[in-house]
PALUM-209536 format. One record per residue: residue number from 1; residue in one letter; z, y negated, x negated of N, C-alpha, C in turn. Coordinates in Angstrom, 2 decimals. Atoms other than C-alpha are relative to their C-alpha. Layout:
! residues N
pos: NUM code: A n.w: Z n.v: Y n.u: X ca.w: Z ca.v: Y ca.u: X c.w: Z c.v: Y c.u: X
...
//
This chain:
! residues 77
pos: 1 code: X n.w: 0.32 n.v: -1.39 n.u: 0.20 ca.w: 117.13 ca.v: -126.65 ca.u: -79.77 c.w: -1.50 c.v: 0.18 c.u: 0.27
pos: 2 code: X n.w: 1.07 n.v: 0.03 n.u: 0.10 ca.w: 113.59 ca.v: -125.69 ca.u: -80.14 c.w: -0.38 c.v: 0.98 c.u: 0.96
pos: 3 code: X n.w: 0.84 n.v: -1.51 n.u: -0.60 ca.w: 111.29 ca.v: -123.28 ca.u: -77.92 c.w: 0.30 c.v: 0.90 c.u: -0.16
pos: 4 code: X n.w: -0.32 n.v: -0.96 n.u: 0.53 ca.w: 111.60 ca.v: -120.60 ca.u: -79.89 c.w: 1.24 c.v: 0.71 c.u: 0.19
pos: 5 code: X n.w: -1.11 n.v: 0.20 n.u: -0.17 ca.w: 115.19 ca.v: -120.89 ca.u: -80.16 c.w: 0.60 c.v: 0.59 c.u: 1.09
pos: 6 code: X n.w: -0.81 n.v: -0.55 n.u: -1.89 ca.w: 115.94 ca.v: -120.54 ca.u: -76.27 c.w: -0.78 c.v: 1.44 c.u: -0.19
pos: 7 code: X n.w: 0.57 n.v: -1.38 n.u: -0.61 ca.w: 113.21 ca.v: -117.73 ca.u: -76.06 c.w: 1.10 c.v: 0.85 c.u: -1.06
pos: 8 code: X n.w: -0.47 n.v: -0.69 n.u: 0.59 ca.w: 115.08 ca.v: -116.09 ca.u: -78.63 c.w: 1.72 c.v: 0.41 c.u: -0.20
pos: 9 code: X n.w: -1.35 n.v: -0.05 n.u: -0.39 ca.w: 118.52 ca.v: -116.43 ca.u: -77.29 c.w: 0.04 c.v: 0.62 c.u: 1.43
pos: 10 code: X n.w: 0.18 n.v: -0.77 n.u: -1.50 ca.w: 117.25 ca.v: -115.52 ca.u: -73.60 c.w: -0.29 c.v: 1.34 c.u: -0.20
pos: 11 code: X n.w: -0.09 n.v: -1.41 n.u: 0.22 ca.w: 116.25 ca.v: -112.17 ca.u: -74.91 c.w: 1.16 c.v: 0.73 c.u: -0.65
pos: 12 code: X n.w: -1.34 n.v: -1.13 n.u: 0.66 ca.w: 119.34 ca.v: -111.32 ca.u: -76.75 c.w: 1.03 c.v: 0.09 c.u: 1.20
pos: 13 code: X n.w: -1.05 n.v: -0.30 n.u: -0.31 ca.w: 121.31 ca.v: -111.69 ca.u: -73.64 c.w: -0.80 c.v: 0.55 c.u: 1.20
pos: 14 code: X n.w: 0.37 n.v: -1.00 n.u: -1.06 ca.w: 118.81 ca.v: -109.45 ca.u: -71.55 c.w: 0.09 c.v: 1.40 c.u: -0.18
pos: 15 code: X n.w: -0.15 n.v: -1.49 n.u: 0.11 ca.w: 119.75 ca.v: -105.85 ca.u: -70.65 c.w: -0.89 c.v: 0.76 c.u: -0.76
pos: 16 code: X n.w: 0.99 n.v: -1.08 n.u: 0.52 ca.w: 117.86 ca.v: -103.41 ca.u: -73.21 c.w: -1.21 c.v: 0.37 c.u: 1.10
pos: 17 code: X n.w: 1.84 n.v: -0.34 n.u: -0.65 ca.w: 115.68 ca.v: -102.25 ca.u: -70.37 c.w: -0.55 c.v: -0.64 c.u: 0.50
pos: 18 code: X n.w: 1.06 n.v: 1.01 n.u: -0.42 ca.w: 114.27 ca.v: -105.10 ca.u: -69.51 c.w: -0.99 c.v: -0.72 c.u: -1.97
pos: 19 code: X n.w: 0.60 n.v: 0.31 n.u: 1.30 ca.w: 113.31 ca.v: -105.22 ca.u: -73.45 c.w: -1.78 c.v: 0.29 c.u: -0.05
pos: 20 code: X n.w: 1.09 n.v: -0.98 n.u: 0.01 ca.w: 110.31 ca.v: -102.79 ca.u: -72.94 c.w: -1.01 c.v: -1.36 c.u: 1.10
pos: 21 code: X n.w: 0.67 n.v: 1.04 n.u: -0.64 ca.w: 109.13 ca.v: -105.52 ca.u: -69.80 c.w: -0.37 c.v: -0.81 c.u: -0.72
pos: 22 code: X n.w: 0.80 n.v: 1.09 n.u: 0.47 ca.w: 108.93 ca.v: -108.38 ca.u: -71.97 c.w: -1.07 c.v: 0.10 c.u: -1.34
pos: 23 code: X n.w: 0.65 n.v: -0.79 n.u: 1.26 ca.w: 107.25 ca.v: -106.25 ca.u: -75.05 c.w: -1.20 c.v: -0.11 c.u: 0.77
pos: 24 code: X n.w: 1.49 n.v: -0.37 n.u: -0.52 ca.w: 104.30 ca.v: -105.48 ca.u: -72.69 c.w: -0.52 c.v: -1.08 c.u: 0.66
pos: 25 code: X n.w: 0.61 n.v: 1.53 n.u: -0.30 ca.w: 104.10 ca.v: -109.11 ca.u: -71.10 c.w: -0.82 c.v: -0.38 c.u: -1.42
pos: 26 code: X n.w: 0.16 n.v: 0.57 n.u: 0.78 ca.w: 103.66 ca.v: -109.88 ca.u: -74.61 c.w: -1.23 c.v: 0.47 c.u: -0.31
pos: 27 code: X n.w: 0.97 n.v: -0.74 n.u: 0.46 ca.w: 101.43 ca.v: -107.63 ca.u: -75.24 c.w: -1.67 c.v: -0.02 c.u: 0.76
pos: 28 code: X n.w: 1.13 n.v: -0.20 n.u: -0.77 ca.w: 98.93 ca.v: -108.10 ca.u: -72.69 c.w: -0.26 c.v: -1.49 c.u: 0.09
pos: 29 code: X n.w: 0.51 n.v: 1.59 n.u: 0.16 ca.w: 99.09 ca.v: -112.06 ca.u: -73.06 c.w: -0.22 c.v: -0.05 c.u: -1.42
pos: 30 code: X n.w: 0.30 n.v: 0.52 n.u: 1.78 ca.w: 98.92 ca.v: -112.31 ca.u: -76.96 c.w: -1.57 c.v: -0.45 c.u: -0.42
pos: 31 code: X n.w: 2.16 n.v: 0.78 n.u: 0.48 ca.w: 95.49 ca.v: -114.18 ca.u: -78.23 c.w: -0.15 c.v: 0.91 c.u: -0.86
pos: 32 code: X n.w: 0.89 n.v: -0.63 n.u: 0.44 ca.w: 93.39 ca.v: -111.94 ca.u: -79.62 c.w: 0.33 c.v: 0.10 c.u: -1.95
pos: 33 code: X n.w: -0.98 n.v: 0.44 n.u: 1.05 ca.w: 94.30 ca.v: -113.28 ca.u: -83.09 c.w: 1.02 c.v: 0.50 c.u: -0.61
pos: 34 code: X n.w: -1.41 n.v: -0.39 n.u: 0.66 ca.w: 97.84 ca.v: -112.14 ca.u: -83.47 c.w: -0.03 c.v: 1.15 c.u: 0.65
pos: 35 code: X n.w: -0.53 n.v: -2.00 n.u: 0.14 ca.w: 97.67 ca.v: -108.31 ca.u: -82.62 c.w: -0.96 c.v: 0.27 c.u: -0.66
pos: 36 code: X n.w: 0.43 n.v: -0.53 n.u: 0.87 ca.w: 96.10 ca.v: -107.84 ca.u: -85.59 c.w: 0.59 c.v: 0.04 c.u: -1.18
pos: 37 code: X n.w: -1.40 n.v: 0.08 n.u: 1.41 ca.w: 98.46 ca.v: -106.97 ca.u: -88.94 c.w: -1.36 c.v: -0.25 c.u: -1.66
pos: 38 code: X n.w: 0.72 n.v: 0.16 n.u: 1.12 ca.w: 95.68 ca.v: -106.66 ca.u: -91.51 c.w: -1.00 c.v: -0.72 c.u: 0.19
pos: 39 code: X n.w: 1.16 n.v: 0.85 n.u: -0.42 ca.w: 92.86 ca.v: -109.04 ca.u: -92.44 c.w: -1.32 c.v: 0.41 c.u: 0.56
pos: 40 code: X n.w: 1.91 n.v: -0.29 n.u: -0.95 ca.w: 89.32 ca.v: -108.52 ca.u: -91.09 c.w: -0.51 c.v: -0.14 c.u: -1.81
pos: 41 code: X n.w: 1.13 n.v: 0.25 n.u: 0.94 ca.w: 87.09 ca.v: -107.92 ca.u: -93.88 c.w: -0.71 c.v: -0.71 c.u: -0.01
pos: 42 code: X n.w: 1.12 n.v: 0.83 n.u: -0.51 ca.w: 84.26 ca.v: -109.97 ca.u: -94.50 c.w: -1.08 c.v: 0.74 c.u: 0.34
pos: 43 code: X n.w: 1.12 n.v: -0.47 n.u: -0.43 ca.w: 81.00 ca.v: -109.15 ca.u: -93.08 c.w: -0.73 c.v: 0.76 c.u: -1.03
pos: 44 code: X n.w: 1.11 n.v: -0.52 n.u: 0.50 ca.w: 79.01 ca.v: -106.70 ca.u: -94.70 c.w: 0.89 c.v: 1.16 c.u: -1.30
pos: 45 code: X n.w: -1.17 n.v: -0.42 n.u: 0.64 ca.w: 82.21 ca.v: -105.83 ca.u: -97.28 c.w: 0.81 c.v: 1.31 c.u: 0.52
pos: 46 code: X n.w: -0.95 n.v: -0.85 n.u: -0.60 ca.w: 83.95 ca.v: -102.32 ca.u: -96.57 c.w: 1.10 c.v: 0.14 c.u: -1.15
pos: 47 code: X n.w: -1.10 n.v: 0.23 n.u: 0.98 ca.w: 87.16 ca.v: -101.29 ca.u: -98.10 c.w: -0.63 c.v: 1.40 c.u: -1.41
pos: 48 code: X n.w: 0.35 n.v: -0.94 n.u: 1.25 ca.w: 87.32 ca.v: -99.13 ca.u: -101.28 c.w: 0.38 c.v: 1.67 c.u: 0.64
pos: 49 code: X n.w: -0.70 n.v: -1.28 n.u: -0.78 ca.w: 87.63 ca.v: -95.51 ca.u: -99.36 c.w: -0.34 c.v: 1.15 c.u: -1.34
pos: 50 code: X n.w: -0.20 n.v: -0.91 n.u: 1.30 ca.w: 87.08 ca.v: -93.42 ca.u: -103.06 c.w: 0.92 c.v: -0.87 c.u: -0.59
pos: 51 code: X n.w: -0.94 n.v: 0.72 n.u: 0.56 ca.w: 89.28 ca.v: -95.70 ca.u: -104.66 c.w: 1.60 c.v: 0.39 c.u: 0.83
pos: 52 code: X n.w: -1.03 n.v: -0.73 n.u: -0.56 ca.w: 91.71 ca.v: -94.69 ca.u: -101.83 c.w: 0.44 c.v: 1.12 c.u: -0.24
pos: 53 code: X n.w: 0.14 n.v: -1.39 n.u: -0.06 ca.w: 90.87 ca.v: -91.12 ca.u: -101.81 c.w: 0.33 c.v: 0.74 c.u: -1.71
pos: 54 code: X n.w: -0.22 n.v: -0.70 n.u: 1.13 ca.w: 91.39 ca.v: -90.68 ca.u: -105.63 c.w: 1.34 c.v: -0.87 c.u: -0.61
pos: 55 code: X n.w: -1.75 n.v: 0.65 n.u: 0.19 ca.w: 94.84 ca.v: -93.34 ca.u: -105.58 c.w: 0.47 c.v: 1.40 c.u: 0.65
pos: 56 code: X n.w: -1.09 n.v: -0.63 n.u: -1.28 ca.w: 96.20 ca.v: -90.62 ca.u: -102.74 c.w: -0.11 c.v: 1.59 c.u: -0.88
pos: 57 code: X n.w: 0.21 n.v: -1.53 n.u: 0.50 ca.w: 94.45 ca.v: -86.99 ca.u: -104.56 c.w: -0.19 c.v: 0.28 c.u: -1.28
pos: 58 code: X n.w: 0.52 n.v: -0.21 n.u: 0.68 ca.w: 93.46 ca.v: -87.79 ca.u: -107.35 c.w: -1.22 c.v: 0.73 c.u: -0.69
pos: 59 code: X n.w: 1.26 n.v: -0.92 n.u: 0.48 ca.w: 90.74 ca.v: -85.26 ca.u: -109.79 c.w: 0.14 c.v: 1.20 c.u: 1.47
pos: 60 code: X n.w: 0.47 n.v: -1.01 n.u: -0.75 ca.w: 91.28 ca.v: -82.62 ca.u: -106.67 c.w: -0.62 c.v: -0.19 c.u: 1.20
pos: 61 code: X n.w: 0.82 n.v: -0.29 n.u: -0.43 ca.w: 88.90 ca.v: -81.53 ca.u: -105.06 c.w: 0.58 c.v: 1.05 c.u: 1.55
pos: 62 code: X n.w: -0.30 n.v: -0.73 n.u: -0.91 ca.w: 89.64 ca.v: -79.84 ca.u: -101.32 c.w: -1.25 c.v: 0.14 c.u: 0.86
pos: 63 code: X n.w: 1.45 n.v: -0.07 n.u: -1.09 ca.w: 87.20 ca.v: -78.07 ca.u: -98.86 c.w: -0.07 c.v: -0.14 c.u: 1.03
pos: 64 code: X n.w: -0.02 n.v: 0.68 n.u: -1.23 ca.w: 87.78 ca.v: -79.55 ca.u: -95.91 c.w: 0.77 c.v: -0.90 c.u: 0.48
pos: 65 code: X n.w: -1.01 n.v: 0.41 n.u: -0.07 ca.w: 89.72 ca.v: -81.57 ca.u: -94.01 c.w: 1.03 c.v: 0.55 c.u: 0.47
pos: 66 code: X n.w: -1.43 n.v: -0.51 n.u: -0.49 ca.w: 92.08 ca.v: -79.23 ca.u: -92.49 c.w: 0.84 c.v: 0.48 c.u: -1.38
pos: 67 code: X n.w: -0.81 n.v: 0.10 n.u: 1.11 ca.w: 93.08 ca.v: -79.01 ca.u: -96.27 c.w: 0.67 c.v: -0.93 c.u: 0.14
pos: 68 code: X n.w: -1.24 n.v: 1.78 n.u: 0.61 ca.w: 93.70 ca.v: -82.87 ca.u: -96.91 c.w: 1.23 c.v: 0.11 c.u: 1.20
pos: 69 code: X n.w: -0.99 n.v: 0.41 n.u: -0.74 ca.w: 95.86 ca.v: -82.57 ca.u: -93.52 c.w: 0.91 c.v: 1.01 c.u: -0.19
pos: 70 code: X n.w: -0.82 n.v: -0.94 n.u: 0.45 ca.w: 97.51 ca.v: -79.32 ca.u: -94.67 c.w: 0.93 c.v: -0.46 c.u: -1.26
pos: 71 code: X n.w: -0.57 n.v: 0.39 n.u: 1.21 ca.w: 98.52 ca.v: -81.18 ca.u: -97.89 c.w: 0.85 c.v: -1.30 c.u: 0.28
pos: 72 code: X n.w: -1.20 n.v: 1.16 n.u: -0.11 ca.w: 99.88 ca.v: -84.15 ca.u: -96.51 c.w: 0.78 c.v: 0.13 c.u: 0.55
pos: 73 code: X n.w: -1.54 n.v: -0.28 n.u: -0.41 ca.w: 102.12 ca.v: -82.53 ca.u: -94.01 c.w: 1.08 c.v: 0.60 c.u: -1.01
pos: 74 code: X n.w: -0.99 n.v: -0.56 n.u: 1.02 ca.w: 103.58 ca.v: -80.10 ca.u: -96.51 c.w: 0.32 c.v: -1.31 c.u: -1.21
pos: 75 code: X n.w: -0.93 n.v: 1.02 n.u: 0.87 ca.w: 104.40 ca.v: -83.46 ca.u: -98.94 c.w: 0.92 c.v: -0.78 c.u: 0.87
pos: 76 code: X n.w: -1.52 n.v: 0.87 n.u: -0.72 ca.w: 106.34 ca.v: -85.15 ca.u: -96.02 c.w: 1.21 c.v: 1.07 c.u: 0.55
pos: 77 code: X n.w: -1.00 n.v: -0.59 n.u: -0.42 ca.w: 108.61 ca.v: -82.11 ca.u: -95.25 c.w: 0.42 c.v: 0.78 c.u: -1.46
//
C-alpha cells in the first residue's frame, strides 16, 4: 500500500471535526508551489482584462462600478 493510500484511509476514519485540523496543518505546511490553482503569467505578460470585460458585458457601456456589481447580483438571483 502506498503513502498516499494510508494517508487517505487514516482520514476517512477520522471524526469530521478533526477534518477542519488536518485542512489547516495542510495548509500552513504546503510548499509554496501547490496553493496556487492558476498559472503565474509570464513576466511582463498581463491577462486580457477588455477581452474579459467585453466576453462578460459585452457593447455596454455602465457608469460605474456600483453598476457592474448591481448587474451581476441581479443575474445570479
Amino acid at each position: 500500500m502506498s503513502t498516499l493510500a494510508e494517508i487517505e484511509k487514516a482520514i476517512k476514519q477520522l471524526p469530521p471535526a478533526q477534518w477542519m485540523e488536518i485542512r489547516r496543518w495542510m495548509d500552513a505546511h504546503a510548499p509554496e508551489e501547490a496553493t496556487t490553482d492558476a498559472p503565474v503569467p509570464a513576466a511582463g505578460k498581463l491577462p486580457d482584462f477588455l477581452a474579459r470585460q467585453k466576453a462578460r458585458f459585452g457593447g455596454r457601456v455602465l457608469a460605474d462600478s456600483q453598476a457592474v456589481l448591481d448587474d451581476i447580483r441581479a443575474e445570479r438571483f
